[in-house]
N, C-alpha and C positions, 0 to 999 in steps of 0.2 A: 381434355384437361391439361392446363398447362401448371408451371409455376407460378404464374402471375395468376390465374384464374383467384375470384374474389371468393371468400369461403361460403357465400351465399347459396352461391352454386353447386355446392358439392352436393351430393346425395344426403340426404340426412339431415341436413343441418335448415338450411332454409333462411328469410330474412328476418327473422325475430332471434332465433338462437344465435342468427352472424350477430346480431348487433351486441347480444351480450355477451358473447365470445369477445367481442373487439373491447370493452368495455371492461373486462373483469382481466382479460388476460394479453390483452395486445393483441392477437391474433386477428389478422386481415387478409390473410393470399393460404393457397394449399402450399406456397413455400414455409411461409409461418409454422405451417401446421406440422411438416417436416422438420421439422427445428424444434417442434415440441415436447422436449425430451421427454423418457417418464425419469420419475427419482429412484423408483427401484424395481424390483419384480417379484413376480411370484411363482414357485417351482409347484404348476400340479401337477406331475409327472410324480409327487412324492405324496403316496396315501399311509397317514401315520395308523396305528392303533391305539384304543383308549387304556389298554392296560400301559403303554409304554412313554402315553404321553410327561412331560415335564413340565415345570411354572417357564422353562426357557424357551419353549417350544410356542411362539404367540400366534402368527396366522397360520393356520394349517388344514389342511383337506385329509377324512375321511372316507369309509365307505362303510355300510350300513342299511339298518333299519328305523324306524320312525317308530315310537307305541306310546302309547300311553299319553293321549294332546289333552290337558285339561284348561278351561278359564278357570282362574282363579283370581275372586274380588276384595277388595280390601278396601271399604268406602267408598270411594269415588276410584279413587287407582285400581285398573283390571291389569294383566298380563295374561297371557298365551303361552303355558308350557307342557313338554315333554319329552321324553327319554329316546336319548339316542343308544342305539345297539350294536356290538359287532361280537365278534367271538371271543373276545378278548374282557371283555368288558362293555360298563354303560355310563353315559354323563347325562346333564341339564342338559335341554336348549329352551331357550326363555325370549319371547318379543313382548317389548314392554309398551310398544305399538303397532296394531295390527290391524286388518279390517277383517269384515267377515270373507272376506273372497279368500282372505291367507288360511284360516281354520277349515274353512271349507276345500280349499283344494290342495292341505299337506297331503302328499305321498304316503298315507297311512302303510305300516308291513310293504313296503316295496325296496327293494334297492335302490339306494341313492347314495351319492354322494354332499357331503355339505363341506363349506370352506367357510373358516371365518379368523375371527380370533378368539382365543381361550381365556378364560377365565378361572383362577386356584383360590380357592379357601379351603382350608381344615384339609387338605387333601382331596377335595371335591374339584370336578373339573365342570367349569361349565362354557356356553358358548350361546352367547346374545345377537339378535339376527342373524343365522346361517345363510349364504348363499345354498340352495337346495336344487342339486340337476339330478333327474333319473339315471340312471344305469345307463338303459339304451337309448337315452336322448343325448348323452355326453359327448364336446368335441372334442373328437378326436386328434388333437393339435398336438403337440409334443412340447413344442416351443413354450420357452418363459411367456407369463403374463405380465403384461406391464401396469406399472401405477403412477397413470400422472399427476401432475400438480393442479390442486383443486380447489376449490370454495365452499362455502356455505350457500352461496350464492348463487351459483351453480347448481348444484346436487338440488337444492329445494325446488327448480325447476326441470329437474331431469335428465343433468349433463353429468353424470355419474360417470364412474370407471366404466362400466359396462357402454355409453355410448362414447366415449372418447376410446375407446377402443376398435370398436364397431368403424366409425370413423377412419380410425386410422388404419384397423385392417385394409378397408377399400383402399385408401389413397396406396397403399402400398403395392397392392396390386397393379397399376400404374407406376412404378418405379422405375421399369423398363422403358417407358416414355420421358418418365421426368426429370432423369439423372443422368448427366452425362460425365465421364471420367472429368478429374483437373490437374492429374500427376503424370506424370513420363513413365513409361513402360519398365527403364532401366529402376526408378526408384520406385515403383511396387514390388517389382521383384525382390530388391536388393533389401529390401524392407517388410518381407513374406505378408504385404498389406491384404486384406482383403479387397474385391474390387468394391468402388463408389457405391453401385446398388448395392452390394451384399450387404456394405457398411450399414448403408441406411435402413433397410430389411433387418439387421440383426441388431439395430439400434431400439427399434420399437419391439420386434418378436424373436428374440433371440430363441437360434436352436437349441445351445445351452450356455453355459457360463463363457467358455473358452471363447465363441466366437461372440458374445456380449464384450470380451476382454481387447479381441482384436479391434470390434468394431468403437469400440470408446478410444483405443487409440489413435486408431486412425482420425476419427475426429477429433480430437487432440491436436496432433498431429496439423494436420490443414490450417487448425486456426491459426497454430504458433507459425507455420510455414510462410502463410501468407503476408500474417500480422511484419513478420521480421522482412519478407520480400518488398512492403512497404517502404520500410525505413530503411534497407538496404538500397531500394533502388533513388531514394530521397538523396541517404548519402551520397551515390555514385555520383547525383545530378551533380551535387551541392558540389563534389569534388573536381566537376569536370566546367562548371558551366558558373560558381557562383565568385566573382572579382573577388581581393582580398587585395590590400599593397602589403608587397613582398617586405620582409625586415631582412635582409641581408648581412647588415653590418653588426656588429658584437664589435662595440668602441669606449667608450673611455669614462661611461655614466657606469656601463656595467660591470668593467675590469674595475675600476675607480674604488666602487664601494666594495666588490668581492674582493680584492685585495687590503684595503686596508679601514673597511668600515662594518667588515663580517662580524656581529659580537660572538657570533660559534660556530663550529664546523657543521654544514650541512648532513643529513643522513644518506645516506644512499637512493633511500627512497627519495628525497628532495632532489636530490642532483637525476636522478633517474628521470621524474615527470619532468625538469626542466629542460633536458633532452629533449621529450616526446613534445612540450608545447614551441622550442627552439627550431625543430625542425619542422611544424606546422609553419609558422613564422617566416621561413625563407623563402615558401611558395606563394606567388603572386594569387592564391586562392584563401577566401576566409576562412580562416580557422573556428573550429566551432570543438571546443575540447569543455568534457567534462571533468573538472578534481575534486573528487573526494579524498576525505582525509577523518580521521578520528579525532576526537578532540582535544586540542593541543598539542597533533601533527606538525604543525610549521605552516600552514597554506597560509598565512598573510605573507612570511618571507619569501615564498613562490611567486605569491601577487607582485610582490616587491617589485623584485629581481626580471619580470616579466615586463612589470611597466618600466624599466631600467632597458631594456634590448628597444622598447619600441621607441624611448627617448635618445637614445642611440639612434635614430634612424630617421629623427625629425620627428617624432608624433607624440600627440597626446594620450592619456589615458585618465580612464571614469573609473572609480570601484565604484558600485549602489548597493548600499545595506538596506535591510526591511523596515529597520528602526531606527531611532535617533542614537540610542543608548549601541547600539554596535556600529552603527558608522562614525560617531566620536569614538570609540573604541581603537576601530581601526585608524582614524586619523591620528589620533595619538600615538599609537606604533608608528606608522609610517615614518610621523610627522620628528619622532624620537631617535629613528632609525638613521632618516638622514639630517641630521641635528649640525654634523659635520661638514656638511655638501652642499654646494649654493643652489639646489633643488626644489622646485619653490611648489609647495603642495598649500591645499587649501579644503575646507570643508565646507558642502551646501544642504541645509536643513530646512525646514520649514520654519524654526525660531533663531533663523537670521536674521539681522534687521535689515531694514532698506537700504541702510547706507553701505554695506560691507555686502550687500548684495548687486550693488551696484558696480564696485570694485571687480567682485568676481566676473561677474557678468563680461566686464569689459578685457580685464587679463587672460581672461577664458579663448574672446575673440580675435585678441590683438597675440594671442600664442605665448605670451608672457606667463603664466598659466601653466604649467606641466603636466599636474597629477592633481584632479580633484575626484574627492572622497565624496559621499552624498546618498539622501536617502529620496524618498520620489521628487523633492524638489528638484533633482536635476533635469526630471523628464518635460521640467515647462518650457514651452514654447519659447520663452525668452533667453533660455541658456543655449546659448550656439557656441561650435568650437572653430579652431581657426584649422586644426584639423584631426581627430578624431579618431585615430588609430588601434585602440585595445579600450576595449570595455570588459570589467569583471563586474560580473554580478552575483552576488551574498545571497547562499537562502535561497535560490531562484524561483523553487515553488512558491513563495509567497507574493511573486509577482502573476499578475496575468499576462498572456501571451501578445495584447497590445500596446499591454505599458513596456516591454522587454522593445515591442518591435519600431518604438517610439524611438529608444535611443539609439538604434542601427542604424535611424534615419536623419542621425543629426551629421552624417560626413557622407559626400558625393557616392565615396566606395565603402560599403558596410565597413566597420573594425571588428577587427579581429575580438571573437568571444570565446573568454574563458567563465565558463559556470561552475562557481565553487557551493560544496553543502560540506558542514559539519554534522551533520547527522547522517551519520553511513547508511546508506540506502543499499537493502537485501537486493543481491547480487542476481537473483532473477526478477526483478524489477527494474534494476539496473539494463540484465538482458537483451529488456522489453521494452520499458517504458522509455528508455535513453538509446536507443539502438541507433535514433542519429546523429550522435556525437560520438565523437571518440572519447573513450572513459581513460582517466590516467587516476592513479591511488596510492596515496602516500599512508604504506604501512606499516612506519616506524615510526615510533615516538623517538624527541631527542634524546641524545647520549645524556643520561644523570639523574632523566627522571626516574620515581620511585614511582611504582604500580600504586596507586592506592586502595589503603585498606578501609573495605565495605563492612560495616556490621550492621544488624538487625536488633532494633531495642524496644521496648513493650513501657507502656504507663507507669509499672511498676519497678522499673531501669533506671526512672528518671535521673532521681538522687546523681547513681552511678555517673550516671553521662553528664550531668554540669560540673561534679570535681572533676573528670575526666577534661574536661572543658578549660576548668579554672589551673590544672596543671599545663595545660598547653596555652592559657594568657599567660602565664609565668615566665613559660622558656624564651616568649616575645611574640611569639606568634598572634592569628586571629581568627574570629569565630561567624559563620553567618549562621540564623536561625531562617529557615524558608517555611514560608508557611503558603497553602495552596488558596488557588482562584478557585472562587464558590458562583462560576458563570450566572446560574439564576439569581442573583442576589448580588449587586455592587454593595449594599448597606450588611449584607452579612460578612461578605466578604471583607469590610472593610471596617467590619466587629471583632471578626475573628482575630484578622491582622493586631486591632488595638491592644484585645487583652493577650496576645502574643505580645506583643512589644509590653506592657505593662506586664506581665509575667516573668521576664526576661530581665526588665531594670530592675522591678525587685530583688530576682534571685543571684544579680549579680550588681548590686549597687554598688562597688567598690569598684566597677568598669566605665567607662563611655558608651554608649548604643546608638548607634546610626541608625535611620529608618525611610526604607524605600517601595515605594509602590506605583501602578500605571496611574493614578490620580494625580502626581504630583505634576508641577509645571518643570518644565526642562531645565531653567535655574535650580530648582528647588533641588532636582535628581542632581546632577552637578555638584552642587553645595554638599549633597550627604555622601555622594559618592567618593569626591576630595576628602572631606572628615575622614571616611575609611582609610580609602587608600593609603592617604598620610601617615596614617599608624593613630590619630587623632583619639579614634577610636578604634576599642576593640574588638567591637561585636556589630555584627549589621544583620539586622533584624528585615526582612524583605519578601515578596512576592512571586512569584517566578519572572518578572519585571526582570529579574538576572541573568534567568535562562541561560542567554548567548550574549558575550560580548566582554564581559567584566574580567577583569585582569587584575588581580591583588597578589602578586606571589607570596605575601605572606601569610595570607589564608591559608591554613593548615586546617581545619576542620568545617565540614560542611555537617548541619543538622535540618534532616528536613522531618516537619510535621508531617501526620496523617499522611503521611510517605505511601498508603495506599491510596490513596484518590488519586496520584499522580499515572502518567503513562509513562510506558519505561524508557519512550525517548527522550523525553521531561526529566525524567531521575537522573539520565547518562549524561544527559547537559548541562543539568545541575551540578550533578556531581565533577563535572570539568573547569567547573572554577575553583575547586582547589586543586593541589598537586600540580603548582606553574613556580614553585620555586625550587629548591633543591632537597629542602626537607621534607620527612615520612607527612603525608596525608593522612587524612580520617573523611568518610561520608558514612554519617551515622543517620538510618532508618528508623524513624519511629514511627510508630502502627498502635491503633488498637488490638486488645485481647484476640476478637474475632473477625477474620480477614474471610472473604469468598476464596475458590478456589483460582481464580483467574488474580487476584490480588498476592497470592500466597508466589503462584507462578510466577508474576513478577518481581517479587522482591528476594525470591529464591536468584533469581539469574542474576539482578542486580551482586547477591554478594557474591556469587561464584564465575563471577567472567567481567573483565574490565573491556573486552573488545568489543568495541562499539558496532562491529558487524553481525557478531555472533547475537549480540544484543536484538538486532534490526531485524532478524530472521524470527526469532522469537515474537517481537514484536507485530510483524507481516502476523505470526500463523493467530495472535491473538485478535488483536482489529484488521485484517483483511489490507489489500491492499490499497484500496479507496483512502482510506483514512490515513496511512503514513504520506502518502504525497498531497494531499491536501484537496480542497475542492475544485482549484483550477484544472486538476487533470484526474477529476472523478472518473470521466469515463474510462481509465486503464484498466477497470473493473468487467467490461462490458463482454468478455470473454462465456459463452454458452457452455466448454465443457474442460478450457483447460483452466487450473488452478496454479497459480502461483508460487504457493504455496510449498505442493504436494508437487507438481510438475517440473519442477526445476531440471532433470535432466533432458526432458523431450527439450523445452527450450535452449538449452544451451548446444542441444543435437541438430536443432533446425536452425539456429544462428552459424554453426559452424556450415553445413548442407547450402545456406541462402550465398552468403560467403566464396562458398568455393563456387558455386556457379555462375557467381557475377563478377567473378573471378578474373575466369575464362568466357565468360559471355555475359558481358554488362548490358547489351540492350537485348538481351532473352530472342535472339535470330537465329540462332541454329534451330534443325527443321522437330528435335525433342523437346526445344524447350517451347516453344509458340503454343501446347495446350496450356502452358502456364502461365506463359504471359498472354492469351486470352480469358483465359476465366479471370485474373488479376484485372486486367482491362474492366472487364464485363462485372467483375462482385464487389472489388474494392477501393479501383482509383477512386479517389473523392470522395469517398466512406468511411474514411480514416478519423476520428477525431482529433488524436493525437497532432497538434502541430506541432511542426519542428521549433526549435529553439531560435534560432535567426530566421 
């Protein structure tokens, strides 16, 4: 038997059980089946008694007598019951299906053992199908019992706990054949590991909890070890072997405007990452840096100031946003920024017309062209640069990893990538799933903003919160009302919105109501979005269609509906469209009466923490990881025993471990480390799903 052996073969199992093993559970090699965790276990080493049992006490193992077996019929419904005995007391046992061979051969007055789960009424204990083993027929095993993960599908054909055990006991037995170490002598020790087999031996039959505790670490442990050995040794390539043209010079675009076209003093944190992406920059190697930043950190003046060093230096630069509504967003900034500067910036959408895309097209290629802003329209074949030096890209997970690798391929020698997100991405995912890029984090807001204030408001608040409302259009300020996407239902969705917006004009007809949704045509958002902005109006009634991108500083109050159907990176983004001017903010929650308990969780955290990471951690532990990164990089999921979540310090323990030893040994040739970069060789190159970013 090997690892690759087909499960056909193992003892037990055969070709009709292999096929619906492979079928129900993915299972195809005896390595498979090794890998098949169980979810928990079962301690028979612990025989309870009936006088001391509890309703908390659910699967549990006695010892005992059998008496007293009666059928007993009730119309067509029969059951099989009778009293279980020990010195202590007596309960039920009751099979509500049974054949005659079960009545016929219970252990009447014999010692036996039964295991099962208990059942409490009125103080009555009882217990429905027992597992039933005699005295001296019991094994004598010590070790935990495991319970794998199962079917209906299964079990109706006979692949119960009892032979997925059976099963595994055998393979286990072979373990001394199947397992070979994958860690250096020096890091078992140093890390009091169990070895590889015990691991896996103590993974299915543990001897008791403690060595269950080592052997879950340690496999832990490897997955994160390796996963990071991945994208550490990606990195090292990336850093030794992937061109980049050098920016060397810091000249007269970027003193130019840091001197006298700054409108505020940078934070520390800004001057800090522009450091970490300035010294990328001077090495003739592509830079591939990731910035996050909280919302309404400063990362477009980063972007700025970024594409400033690389114009400096002769080159172009791309931002790409996901949407129309944030890459006019951004161009507008940009475009505001350098207002003063013969800097010639330009934006490329899909509701460009042909004639102004013709223009671009050509100032793009003839270099006249500097800094274009844009959303996938930039990635067509027809937009070529004259030369191409910095690409930022907005949101990056909302790209796929071929649309990304389209525009590295618009200049001879990659440019340089900076990948920025406004939604702070939890710090071991970060860890993990960005391990090969370098992470820079602008974690200051700027000097004068006011934290803003979260409150939580119920149906019956209402009243409250529109004069609340009507006093803040007073002082000059303005209001958006968000109402949420009803995904199964564009017509409900777009019902909801109406008698939103007519609930709204009415209750404030003595205002203007702007009104924005994903239906409208890109003119049309335009038009309603100026009306606001302008001050035109003073309420904008909208979709999450705002999400990201909208800039109104005198938005002072955000009101979001059904604020429970939202996710909480929705609400923190939401809620970052206001508090961009100098005045106190308001993001007022409203909810129905009766929330879930996961809806409750969120909008608890929503009012007690404005940090949009602490936010993102909560978040992770609520929807898992899969889902905050989106489905391009579903697979970051695909981890067997480490959690995300719950594991954050193993990861950050094998990031710093992978690190120091590629440190000192980037191509893993000294004579400790080659079991590591053999099994890395042999399990993982090109297994990896995760692509890197460039």
């Amino acid at each position: 038997m090997t690892l690759e052996t087909p499960i056909e073969y193992v003892k037990g199992i055969g070709p009709e059980r292999a096929k619906l093993i492979k079928n129900v559970l993915a299972i195809s090699t005896v390595e498979d089946l090794l890998h098949f965790y169980p979810i928990r276990y079962i301690d028979k080493n612990k025989v309870y008694k009936v006088g001391n049992l509890q309703e908390s006490n659910l699967e549990i193992q006695l010892k005992g007598k059998i008496t007293n077996v009666q059928e007993i019929h009730n119309g067509k419904v029969k059951r099989l019951t009778a009293k279980f005995n020990d010195d202590t007391g007596s309960m039920d046992l009751v099979w509500f299906q049974y054949s005659k061979w079960l009545k016929e051969q219970l252990p009447v007055n014999r010692e036996v053992f039964i295991f099962g789960k208990i059942n409490a009424f009125n103080n009555q204990f009882s217990m429905p199908h027992p597992e039933i083993e005699l005295d001296e027929k019991k094994e004598k095993d010590n070790r935990l019992r495991p319970i794998y993960p199962s079917s209906e599908k299964l079990t109706k054909r006979g692949l119960n706990q009892k032979f997925f055990q059976v099963i595994l006991r055998n393979i286990c037995k072979e373990i001394p054949n199947l397992i070979q170490e994958n860690l250096p002598e020096y890091m078992i020790k140093s890390m009091n590991f169990l070895s590889r087999q015990q691991t896996y031996l103590n993974i299915h039959f543990p001897e008791n909890l403690s060595h269950f505790e080592k052997a879950d670490f340690r496999l832990k442990f490897e997955e994160s070890f390796f996963f990071q050995l991945g994208f550490g040794l990606k990195k090292a390539h990336h850093k030794t072997k992937s061109q980049g043209n050098p920016f060397p010079i810091i000249g007269d675009y970027f003193t130019g405007f840091y001197e006298n076209h700054l409108p505020f003093e940078l934070t520390n944190a800004q001057k800090r990452v522009l450091k970490e992406i300035r010294l990328d920059m001077k090495k003739p190697i592509q830079m591939n840096r990731l910035l996050q930043g909280d919302v309404g950190s400063g990362k477009t003046m980063v972007a700025l100031l970024t594409m400033l060093i690389a114009l400096d230096n002769g080159f172009q630069s791309c931002l790409m946003a996901p949407t129309e509504i944030l890459a006019q967003q951004h161009y507008n900034g940009i475009k505001d920024l350098l207002k003063d500067t013969e800097i010639k910036v330009n934006i490329l959408t899909g509701s460009v017309k042909a004639s102004a895309r013709k223009i671009i097209h050509e100032e793009l290629e003839n270099g006249e062209l500097t800094i274009l802003v844009g959303t996938h329209a930039v990635l067509e074949d027809k937009v070529k640069f004259k030369n191409l030096g910095l690409a930022i890209i907005d949101e990056q997970h909302r790209f796929g990893v071929a649309q990304r690798a389209k525009l590295w391929a618009k200049n001879k020698i990659p440019p340089h990538i900076l990948v920025m997100t406004a939604t702070p991405i939890p710090r071991t995912l970060a860890m993990s799933f960005y391990s090969d890029l370098d992470v820079s984090v602008i974690d200051e807001m700027p000097v004068g903003r006011k934290p803003i204030i979260t409150a939580h408001r119920r149906e019956k608040d209402r009243t409250f919160v529109y004069n609340f409302c009507r006093d803040e259009i007073r002082k000059g300020r303005q209001i958006y009302f968000v109402y949420p996407l009803i995904e199964e239902s564009e017509t409900l969705d777009y019902k909801n919105l109406m008698e939103g917006l007519e609930h709204v004009m009415q209750s404030f007809s003595d205002y203007n109501v702007a009104m924005l949704h994903g239906k409208m045509k890109p003119d049309e958002k335009d038009v309603a979005m100026n009306y606001f902005a302008s001050g035109k109006a003073q309420i904008m009634v909208a979709t999450t269609v705002i999400e990201v991108g909208v800039n109104v500083p005198n938005a002072s109050v955000m009101v979001i509906e059904s604020a429970e159907r939202f996710g909480l990176s929705q609400l923190h983004q939401l809620r970052g469209r206001v508090g961009r001017g100098a005045e106190q903010s308001y993001c007022i929650l409203m909810t129905s009466d009766k929330l879930s308990k996961e809806s409750r969780t969120r909008i608890k955290t929503m009012t007690e923490t404005n940090d949009g990471f602490k936010i993102s951690e909560v978040d992770m532990q609520l929807r898992g990881p899969g889902d905050i990164l989106g489905t391009q990089q579903s697979g970051v999921v695909d981890f067997k025993r480490l959690d995300l979540v719950n594991d954050a310090a193993i990861i950050k323990n094998t990031k710093n471990m992978v690190e120091k030893i590629l440190e000192t040994d980037p191509l893993l040739s000294r004579p400790e480390h080659q079991i590591i970069k053999n099994y890395y060789l042999q399990y993982y190159k090109g297994k990896n799903k995760w692509s890197k970013i460039s």
